[in-house]
C-alpha positions as CSV (number, residue, x, y, z in Angstrom):
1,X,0.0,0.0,0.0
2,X,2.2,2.7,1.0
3,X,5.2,1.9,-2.0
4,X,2.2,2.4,-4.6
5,X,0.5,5.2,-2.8
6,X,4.2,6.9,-2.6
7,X,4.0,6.2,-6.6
8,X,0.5,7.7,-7.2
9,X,1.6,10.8,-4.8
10,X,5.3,11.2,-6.6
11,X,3.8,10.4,-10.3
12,X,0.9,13.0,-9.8
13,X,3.2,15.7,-8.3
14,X,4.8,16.2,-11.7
15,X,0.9,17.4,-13.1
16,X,-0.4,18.6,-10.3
17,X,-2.8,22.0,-11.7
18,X,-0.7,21.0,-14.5
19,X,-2.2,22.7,-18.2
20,X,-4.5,20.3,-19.5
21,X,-1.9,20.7,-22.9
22,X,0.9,18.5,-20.5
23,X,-1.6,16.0,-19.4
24,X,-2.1,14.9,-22.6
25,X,1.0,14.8,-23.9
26,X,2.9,13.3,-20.7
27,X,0.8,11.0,-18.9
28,X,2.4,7.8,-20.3
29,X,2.2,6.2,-16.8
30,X,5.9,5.3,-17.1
31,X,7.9,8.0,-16.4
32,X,8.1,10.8,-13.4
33,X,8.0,13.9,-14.9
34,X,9.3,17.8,-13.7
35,X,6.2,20.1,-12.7
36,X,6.5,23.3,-15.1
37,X,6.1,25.4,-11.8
38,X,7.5,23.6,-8.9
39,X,11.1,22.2,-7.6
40,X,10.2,19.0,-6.6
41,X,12.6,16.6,-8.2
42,X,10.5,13.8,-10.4
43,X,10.6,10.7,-8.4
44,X,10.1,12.0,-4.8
45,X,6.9,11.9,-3.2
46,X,5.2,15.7,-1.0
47,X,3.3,16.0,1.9
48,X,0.6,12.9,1.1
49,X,3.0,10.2,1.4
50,X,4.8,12.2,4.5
51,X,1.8,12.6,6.6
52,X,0.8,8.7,5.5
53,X,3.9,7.4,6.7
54,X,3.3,9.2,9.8
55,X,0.1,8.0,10.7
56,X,1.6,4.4,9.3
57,X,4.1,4.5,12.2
58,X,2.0,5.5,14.7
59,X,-0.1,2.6,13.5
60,X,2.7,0.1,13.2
61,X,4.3,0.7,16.5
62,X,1.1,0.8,18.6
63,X,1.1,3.9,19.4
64,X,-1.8,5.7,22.0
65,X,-4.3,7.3,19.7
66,X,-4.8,10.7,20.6
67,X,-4.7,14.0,18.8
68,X,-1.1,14.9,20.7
69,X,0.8,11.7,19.6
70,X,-0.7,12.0,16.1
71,X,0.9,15.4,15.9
72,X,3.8,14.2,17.2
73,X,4.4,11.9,14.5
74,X,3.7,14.8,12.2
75,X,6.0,16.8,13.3
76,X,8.5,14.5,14.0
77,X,8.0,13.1,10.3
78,X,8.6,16.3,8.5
79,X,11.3,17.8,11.0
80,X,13.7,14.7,10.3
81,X,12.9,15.0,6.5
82,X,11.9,18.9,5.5
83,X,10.5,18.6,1.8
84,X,8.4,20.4,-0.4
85,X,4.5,19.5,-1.4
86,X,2.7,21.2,2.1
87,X,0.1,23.9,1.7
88,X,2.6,26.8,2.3
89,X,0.8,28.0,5.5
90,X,1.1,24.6,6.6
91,X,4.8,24.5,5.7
92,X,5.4,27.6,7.5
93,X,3.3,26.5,10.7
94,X,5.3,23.2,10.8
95,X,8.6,25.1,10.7
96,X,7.1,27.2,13.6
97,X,5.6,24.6,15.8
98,X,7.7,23.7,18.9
99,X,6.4,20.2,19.8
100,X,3.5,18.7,19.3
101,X,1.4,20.2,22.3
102,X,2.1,23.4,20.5
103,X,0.7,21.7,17.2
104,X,-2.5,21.0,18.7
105,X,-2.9,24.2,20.6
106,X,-2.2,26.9,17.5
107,X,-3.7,24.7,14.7
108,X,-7.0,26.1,13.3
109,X,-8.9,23.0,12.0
110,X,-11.0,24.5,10.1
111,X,-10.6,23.0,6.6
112,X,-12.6,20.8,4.6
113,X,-9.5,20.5,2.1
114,X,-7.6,17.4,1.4
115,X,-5.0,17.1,4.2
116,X,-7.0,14.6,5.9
117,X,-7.8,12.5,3.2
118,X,-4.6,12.4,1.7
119,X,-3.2,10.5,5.0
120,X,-5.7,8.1,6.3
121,X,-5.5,5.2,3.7
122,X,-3.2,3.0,6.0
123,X,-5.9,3.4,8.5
124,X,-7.7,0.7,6.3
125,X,-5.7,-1.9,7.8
126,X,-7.8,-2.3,11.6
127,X,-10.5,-5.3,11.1
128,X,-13.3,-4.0,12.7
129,X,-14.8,-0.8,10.2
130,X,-16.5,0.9,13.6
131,X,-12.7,1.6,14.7
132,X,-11.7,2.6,11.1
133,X,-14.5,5.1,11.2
134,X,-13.2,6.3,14.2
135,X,-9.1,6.4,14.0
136,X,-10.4,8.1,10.9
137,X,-12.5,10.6,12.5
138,X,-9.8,11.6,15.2
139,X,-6.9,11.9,12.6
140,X,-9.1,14.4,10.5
141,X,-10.2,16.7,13.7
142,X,-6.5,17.6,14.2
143,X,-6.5,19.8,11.5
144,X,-9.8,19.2,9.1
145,X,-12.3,19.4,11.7
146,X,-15.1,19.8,9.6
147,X,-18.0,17.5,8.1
148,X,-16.1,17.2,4.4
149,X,-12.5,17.1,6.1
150,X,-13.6,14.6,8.6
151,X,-16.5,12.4,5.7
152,X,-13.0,12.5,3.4
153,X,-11.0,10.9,5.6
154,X,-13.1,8.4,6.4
155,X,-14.4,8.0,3.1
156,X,-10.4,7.8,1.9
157,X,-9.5,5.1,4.8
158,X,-12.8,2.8,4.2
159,X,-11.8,2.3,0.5
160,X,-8.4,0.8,1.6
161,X,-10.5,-1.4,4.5
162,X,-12.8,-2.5,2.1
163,X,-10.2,-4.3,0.2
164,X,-7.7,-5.5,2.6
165,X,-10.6,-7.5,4.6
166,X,-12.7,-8.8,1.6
167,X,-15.7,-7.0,1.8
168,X,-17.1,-7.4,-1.7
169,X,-16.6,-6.5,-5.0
170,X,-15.1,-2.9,-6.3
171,X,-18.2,-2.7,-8.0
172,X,-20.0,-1.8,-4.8
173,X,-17.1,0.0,-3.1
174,X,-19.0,3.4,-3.4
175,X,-22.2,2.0,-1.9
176,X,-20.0,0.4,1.2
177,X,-18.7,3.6,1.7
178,X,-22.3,5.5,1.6
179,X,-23.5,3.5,3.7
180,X,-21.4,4.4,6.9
181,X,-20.4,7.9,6.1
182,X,-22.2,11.2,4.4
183,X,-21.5,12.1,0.8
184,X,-22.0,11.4,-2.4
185,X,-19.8,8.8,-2.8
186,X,-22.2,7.1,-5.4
187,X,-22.2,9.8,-8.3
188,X,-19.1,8.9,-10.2
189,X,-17.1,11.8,-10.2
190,X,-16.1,13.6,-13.9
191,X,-13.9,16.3,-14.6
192,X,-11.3,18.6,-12.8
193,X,-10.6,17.8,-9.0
194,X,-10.3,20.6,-7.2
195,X,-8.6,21.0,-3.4
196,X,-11.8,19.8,-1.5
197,X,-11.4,16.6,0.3
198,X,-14.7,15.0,-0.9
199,X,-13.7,15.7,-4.7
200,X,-10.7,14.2,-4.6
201,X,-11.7,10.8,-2.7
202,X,-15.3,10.6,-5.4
203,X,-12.4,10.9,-8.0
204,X,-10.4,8.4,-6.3
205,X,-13.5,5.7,-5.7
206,X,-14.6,6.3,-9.3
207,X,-11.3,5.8,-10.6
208,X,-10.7,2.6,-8.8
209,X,-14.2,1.1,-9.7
210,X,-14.2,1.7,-13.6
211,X,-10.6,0.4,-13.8
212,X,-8.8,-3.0,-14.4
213,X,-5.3,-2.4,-13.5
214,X,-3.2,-0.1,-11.9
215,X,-1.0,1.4,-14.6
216,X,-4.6,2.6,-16.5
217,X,-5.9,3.6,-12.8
218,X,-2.9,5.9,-12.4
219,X,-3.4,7.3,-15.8
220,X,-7.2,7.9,-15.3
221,X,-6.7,9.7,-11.9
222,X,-4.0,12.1,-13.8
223,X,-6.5,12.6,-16.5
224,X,-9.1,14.6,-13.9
225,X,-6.3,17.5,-14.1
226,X,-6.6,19.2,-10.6
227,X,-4.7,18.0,-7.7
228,X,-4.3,14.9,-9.5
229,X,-1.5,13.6,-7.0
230,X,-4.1,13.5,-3.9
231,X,-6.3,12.0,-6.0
232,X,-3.8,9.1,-7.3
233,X,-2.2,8.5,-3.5
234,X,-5.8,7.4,-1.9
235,X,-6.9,5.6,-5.3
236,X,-3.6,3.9,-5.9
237,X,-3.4,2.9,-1.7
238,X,-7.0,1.4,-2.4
239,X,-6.2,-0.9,-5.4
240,X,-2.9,-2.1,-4.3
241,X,-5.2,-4.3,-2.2
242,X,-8.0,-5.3,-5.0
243,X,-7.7,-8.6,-6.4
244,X,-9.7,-7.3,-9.2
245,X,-7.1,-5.0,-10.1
246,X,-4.2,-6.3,-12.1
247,X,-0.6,-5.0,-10.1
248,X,1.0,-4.0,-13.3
249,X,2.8,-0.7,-12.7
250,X,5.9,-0.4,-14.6
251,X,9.6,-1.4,-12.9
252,X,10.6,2.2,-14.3
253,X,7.8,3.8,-11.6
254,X,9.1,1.5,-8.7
255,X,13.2,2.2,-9.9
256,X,12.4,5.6,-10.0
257,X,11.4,6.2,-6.7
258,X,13.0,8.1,-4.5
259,X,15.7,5.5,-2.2
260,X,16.7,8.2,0.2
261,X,16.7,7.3,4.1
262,X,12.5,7.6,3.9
263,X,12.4,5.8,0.4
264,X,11.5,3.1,-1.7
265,X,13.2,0.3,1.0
266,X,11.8,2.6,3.7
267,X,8.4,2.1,2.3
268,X,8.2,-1.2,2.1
269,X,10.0,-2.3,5.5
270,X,7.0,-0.3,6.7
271,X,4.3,-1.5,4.8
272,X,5.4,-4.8,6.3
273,X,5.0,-3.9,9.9
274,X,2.0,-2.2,9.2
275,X,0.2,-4.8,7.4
276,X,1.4,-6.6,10.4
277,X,-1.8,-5.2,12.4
278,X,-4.3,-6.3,9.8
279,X,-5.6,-8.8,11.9
């Protein structure tokens, strides 16, 4: 889950608001490509994949599950490895921060953007869907406490659930979904995904239910145009675990990772231990 949702996240950075003109003409689905705009360097993964290994960890080693050790691990996650990819008042309030009692006290969680949704999908792993919901639910009120920040989340977590425990076909992943949490999960989503949570996890469900294997399920979720790399993180996280979906992304996508110290091996040493608590 997490080597493929670092894939979606680091493939979908390089066409992020992207013109529509580069989507066309560069999403081959083999190859990371520069953003016309931003420095990130094709291959390496922003702030989706950051904040998901974070709440991965906290999973993974057990930790207590309460809005102050969540933001520890946040802060502790981008501190040891500063990148580019955060909201820029977000960047600039993690660079402020002290510890992570002064995370929670300054944050204003009132956002029914993405950053929520972007980090929950390892959630998915706990059997029982009642303490998905809620893992979800506390995650998001740290900083998205609102009803489409907090519905995202869960929304973004339950699609990764729904696969790792065998729930039922993708065909009837939206419907799961719609029937434990508010939105409109159901109405397939079309066209641009803009910065609201909702949009991008509908874009992400529809995606993953119209689609056969993962290298035309990365290509469809770049072909919204928006904040396609959101949008490819959650769906990709989701399918890794469908046995409907074929696991055929390139070698060139995996070897062109980023290896650093939180890389490629990184990912996948943790994707073991947390997979680990899928019981």
């Amino acid at each position: 889950m997490l080597l493929e949702l670092a894939i979606g996240d680091a493939y979908g950075a390089g066409f992020e608001y992207a013109a529509d003109r580069i989507v066309r003409e560069r999403n081959s689905g083999d190859i990371y490509i520069q953003h016309p705009r931003h420095a990130i360097t094709p291959g390496c993964y922003t702030d989706d994949t950051q904040m998901s290994i974070a709440i991965a960890e906290a999973i993974a080693d057990g930790d207590q599950w309460t809005s102050e050790a969540l933001a520890e691990r946040f802060v502790t996650a981008f501190r040891r490895d500063p990148r580019e990819g955060y909201a820029s008042r977000f960047h600039a309030f993690l660079l402020e921060v002290d510890d992570a009692a002064d995370f929670v006290a300054r944050i204003r969680p009132d956002s029914a953007k993405s950053g929520a949704a972007m980090r929950a999908s390892p959630i998915g792993v706990f059997a029982s869907t009642d303490e998905v919901i809620q893992r979800a639910t506390l995650q998001a009120r740290i900083t998205h406490d609102t009803p489409g920040g907090i519905d995202s989340a869960i929304a973004a977590a339950l699609s990764t659930h729904y696969f790792i425990h065998e729930h039922g076909p993708k065909s009837e992943l939206a419907a799961f979904i719609a029937a434990r949490v508010p939105g409109p999960w159901e109405l397939a989503w079309k066209g641009k995904v803009g910065a609201e949570g909702v949009d991008s996890v509908r874009a992400a469900i529809t995606a993953v239910i119209a689609h056969s294997s993962m290298s035309d399920l990365l290509r469809a979720c770049i072909a919204y145009t928006g904040d396609v790399d959101t949008v490819a993180t959650i769906a990709l996280a989701a399918g890794a675990h469908c046995t409907e979906i074929a696991q055929d992304l390139p070698a060139s996508l995996y070897d062109g990772l980023e290896n650093g110290p939180f890389g490629r091996d990184f990912l996948r040493d943790l994707d073991l231990r947390l997979m680990g608590r899928a019981a």
